[in-house]
C-alpha positions in Angstrom: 0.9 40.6 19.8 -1.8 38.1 19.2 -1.5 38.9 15.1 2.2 38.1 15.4 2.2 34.9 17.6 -1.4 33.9 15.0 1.1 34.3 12.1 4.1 32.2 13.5 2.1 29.6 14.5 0.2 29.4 11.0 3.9 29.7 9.1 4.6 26.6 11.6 1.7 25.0 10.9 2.1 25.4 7.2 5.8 24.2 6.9 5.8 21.0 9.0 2.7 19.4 7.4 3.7 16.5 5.1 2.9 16.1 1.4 -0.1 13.3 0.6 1.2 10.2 -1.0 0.1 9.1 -4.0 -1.5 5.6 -4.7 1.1 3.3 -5.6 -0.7 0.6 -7.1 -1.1 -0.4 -10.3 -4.3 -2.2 -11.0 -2.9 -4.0 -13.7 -0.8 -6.5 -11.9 -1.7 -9.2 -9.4 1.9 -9.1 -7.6 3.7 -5.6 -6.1 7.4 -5.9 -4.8 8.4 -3.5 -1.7 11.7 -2.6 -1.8 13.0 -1.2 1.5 15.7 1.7 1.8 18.2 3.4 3.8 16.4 5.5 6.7 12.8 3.7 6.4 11.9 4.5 3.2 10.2 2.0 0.4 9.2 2.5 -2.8 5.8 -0.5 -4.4 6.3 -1.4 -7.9 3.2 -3.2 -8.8 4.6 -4.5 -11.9 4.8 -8.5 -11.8 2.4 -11.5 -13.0 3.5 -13.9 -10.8 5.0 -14.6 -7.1 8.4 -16.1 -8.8 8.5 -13.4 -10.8 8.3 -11.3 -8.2 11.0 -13.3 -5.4 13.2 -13.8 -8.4 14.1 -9.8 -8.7 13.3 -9.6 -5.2 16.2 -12.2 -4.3 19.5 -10.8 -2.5 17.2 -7.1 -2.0 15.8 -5.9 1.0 12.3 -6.5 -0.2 9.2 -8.8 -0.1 6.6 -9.7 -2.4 2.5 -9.5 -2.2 -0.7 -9.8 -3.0 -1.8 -6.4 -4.9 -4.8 -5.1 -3.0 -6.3 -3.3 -6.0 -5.8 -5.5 -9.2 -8.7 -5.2 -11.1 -9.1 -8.6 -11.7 -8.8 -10.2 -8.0 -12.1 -12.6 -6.7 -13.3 -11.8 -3.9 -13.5 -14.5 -1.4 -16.1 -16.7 -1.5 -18.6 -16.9 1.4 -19.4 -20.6 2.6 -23.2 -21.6 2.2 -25.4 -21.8 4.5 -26.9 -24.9 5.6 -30.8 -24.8 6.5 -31.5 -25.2 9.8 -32.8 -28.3 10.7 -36.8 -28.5 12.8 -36.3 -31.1 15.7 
């Protein structure tokens, strides 16, 4: 019994996990367009140079344009200095 009931709930386990999802990202290009489908799904196509680029294939879609987290060539932000604190 406890075989048969460890079996089911390993074939239950095994058949309701999900896939992993691959990075969708292309660090190539500062600008990615999400595209937004039927029944919640989206699909990232990180293929643009500019923001009006991107908003002009965008227009009339369900969609937004952004920032590409991972492009290669991004800054990060710069810190503000710090001043030197002042002996009274």
């Amino acid at each position: 019994m406890r075989i048969s009931a460890l079996a089911i709930l390993t074939t239950v386990a095994i058949l309701t996990t999900a896939p992993a999802v691959a990075q969708r990202y292309d660090a190539n290009y500062p600008i990615c367009l999400q595209s937004y489908g039927l029944g919640g799904g989206y699909n990232i196509d990180c293929s643009y140079t500019s923001m009006e680029q991107c908003q002009a294939t965008a227009s009339g879609l369900s969609a937004t344009c952004d920032a590409n987290p991972y492009y290669a060539n991004a800054q990060a932000p710069r810190r503000p200095s710090r001043q030197p604190r002042r002996g009274y």
